[in-house]
Structures are given as structure tokens and as C-alpha cells.
C-alpha positions in Angstrom: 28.8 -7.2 -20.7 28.9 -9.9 -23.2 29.6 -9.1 -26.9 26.2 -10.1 -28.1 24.1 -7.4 -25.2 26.5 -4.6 -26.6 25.6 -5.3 -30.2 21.7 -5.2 -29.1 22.3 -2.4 -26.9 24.6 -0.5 -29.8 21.6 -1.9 -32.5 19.0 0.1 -29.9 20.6 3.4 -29.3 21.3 4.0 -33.8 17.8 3.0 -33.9 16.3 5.8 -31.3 16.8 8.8 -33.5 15.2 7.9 -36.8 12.4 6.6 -34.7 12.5 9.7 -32.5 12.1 11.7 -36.0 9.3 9.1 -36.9 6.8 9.8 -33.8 7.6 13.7 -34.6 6.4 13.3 -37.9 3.3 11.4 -36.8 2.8 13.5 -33.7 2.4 16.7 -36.5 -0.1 14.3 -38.7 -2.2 13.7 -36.1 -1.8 17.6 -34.9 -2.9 18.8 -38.5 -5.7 16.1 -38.6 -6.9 17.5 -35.4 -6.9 20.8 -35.8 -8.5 20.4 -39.2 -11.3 18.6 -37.9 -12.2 21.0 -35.1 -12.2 23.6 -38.0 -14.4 21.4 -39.9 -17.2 20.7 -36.8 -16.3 24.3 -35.5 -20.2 25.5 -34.5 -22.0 22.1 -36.0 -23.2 21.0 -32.8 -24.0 23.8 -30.9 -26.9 23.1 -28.8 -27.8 19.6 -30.3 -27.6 18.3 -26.6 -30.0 19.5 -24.6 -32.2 18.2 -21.6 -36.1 17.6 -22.8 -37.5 18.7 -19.7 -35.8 22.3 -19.6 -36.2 22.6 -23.5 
């Protein structure tokens, strides 16, 4: 391999972990935001959709 692909390729694999540890942190974000909002609309549109014909 040429000097310049290992430095890329060294570049790449120091970068994976703090990125790795970045998704985690947004994967929980997006966890807590979703689990709040289901709390929040919890029971807000029960039975708002409903056929006109059967009532």
C-alpha cells in the first residue's frame, strides 16, 4: 500500500470510535424523545379514526 492510503486508512480507523460514541449518544436522544412523545399522545387519539358508515 502506498504511504498516503495507510494514512487515510490509519486517519479512518482513530476516527470510528468517537463517532461510534457519537451515534450512541444520538441513538439515546432520539430513544428519550420517543419514548417521551408516546407518553405525551398516550390515549389522545383513541378512536379519532373511524369509518362514517359503521359510526
Amino acid at each position: 500500500m502506498s504511504l498516503g492510503l495507510q494514512v487515510v486508512l490509519k486517519s479512518i480507523m482513530k476516527a470510528m470510535v468517537p463517532l461510534l460514541q457519537i451515534g450512541l449518544l444520538l441513538f439515546f436522544a432520539i430513544l428519550m424523545f420517543a419514548i417521551i412523545g408516546l407518553d405525551f399522545y398516550m390515549g389522545k387519539f383513541h378512536r379519532t379514526c373511524f369509518r362514517n358508515d359503521t359510526g
